[in-house]
C-alpha angles and dihedrals in degrees: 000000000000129000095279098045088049085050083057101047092051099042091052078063101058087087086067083079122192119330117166117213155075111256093080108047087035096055087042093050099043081054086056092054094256102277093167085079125061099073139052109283125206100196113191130201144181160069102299132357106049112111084053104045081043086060104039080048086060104045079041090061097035085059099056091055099264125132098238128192118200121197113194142170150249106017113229100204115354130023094239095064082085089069125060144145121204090349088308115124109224119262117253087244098051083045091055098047083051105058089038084065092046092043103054085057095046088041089059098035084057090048090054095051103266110146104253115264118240132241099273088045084060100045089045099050095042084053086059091050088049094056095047088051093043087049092230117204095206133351143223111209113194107203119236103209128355117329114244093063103018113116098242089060085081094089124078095238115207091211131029130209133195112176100190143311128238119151117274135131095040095169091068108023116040129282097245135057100253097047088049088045087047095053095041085055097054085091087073117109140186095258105040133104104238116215125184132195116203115319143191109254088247095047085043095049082055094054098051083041103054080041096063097050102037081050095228141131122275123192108181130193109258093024108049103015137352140141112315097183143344140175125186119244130186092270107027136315138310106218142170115208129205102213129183097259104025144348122260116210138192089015108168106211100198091200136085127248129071090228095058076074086070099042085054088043086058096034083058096043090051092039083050085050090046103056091026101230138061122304122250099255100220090038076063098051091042097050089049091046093082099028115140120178109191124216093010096109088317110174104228100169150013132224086064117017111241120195126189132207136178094199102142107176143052098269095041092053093042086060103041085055085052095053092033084054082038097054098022107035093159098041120109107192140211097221114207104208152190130160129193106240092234086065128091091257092173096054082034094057096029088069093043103046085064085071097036130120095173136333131243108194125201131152119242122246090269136111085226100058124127103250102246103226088059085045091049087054101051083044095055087047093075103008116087093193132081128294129184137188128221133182104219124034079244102063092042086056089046090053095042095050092046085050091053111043140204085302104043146069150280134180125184118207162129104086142025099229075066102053096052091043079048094045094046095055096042094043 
């Protein structure tokens, strides 16, 4: 099939909806002929970072000589972002040779009675056929939902990553700190390295907890590594990082966003984990030099400065507002948003009316999208500035842009589907 053909395939499968667990991708990969074995796996969880640590991993790996796939999601823009080797996103031609490997094996698993696989399940398995055809040498594996049940957790990662834990898909993961953490650390396996970024006392307790009785190593941030130091420059951020194994000095982070410190802090530890010895210190400073992480306050125009962000719950948007105050402490800002109607809005527009000038609501391109005109309601409620309403991402760009001025600010967020509608038309 060709791109547009594999677009098809995988979008007749949308309606399969969500299904955690394994049966399914495992049947589908072992008809493939498991290429998901065979090389080192990174394996990252958790509520917010990563997408980012997932990245910094990579360029990590790539810097230290090994062939590195990389499976992400959500795509901002374009399916095939899921998929890349070295940085690179995979081709749409190499996409579409991808999920025509993956689709012969579900097609026959379906004519001999299997239950369909879903659309993560797809992409997952076709990012597996791309790294066997690209011969990785090592792989970092972002997961999709959760951990315990989430199709990525088919694999028998050598290092495990939780980034860190805050309360979201409820539905599926527990109402409370300790039962998400619970179900994040189910990718943990008896022979993996476990490395934590900052966590909450109940999700950390957890950790220790699940490492204890799995028997394997746990390096924790704070503990084991962290930040040692960091000023902001102009571009980014120059930073030194204690790491487990050794300290990593006069690194220049060429992105915005403290937190983004504590994301490379995680993405060394678990490289670290992964090769089992100290980095090469310049090979650290190289591999950051050319970082980009799209669609994480990522600056896309001037006159006025417009930031997007795909922060999406509570805790995401309570951070970006603090780095934002942190990078920005003047600014006063025309905040272009749409929230998906599953996620804490009031704790999610609370923190960003506190930078707010005025507000453009839209509705991402989701079913699941708050209609604007009930967002720009509960925003109104507690907000004194204005809020508008507009009926394409477009348009609300258009409006926010015009209320800010060539001086101003705008800031795109609330939900990633957004900020690639947003990227895409600014770019």
């Amino acid at each position: 099939m060709n791109y547009d053909e594999s677009i098809q395939y995988l979008d007749a499968h949308i309606g399969q909806g969500v299904k955690p667990g394994l049966e399914r991708i495992a049947n589908l990969l072992e008809a493939m002929g498991s290429p998901h074995t065979g090389y080192p796996i990174l394996h990252v969880a958790g509520t917010n970072g990563k997408t980012s640590t997932s990245r910094m991993a990579t360029a990590l790996l790539l810097g230290h000589g090994l062939a590195t796939g990389t499976y992400i999601s959500p795509h901002l823009e374009r399916v095939e972002e899921r998929l890349s080797i070295n940085s690179r996103y995979a081709t749409q031609e190499e996409f579409a040779l991808a999920v025509s490997d993956v689709a012969v094996f579900a097609d026959l698993l379906v004519e001999r009675g299997s239950e369909p696989s879903t659309y993560f399940e797809l992409t997952t398995a076709a990012a597996f056929a791309f790294f066997a055809d690209q011969a990785v040498n090592a792989a970092v594996l972002e997961v999709g939902l959760g951990g315990r049940l989430d199709a990525t957790n088919v694999v028998d990662a050598d290092v495990c990553v939780v980034t860190g834990i805050g309360v979201e898909h409820t539905e599926f993961l527990g109402e409370d700190l300790a039962t998400i953490a619970g179900e994040k650390l189910g990718i943990v396996g008896p022979s993996s390295i476990l490395v934590t970024g900052e966590l909450p006392t109940e999700a950390l307790d957890v950790a220790n907890q699940t490492a204890r009785e799995m028997g394997v190593h746990h390096r924790a941030y704070g503990k084991d590594f962290g930040v040692a130091s960091a000023e902001r420059g102009i571009r980014g951020w120059q930073v030194s990082i204690d790491g487990a194994e050794d300290t990593y000095d006069e690194i220049f982070l060429p992105v915005h966003g403290r937190h983004q410190l504590h994301n490379l802090a995680v993405a060394v530890a678990a490289t670290e984990a992964l090769l089992g010895r100290r980095l090469d210190r310049d090979a650290v400073r190289e591999s950051m030099l050319t970082l980009t992480l799209p669609g994480r306050m990522e600056p896309v125009g001037t006159s006025p400065l417009v930031l997007i962000d795909g922060a999406h719950n509570a805790d995401g948007i309570a951070t970006l507002v603090a780095s934002i105050e942190d990078e920005y402490p003047n600014a006063r800002w025309q905040i272009v948003v749409g929230i998906l109607g599953d996620k804490n809005v009031d704790a999610m527009i609370a923190s960003l009316s506190g930078i707010a000038e005025g507000f453009v609501v839209v509705a991402p391109g989701s079913d699941r999208a708050m209609p604007p005109a009930q967002l720009a309601e509960k925003i109104s409620a507690g907000f004194g500035g204005s809020v508008l309403v507009a009926d394409e991402v477009e348009h609300g760009l258009d409006m926010a842009q015009a209320e800010a001025g060539a001086e101003g600010h705008v800031l795109v967020t609330g939900s990633l589907y957004l900020v690639g509608e947003a990227r895409t038309y600014l770019q």
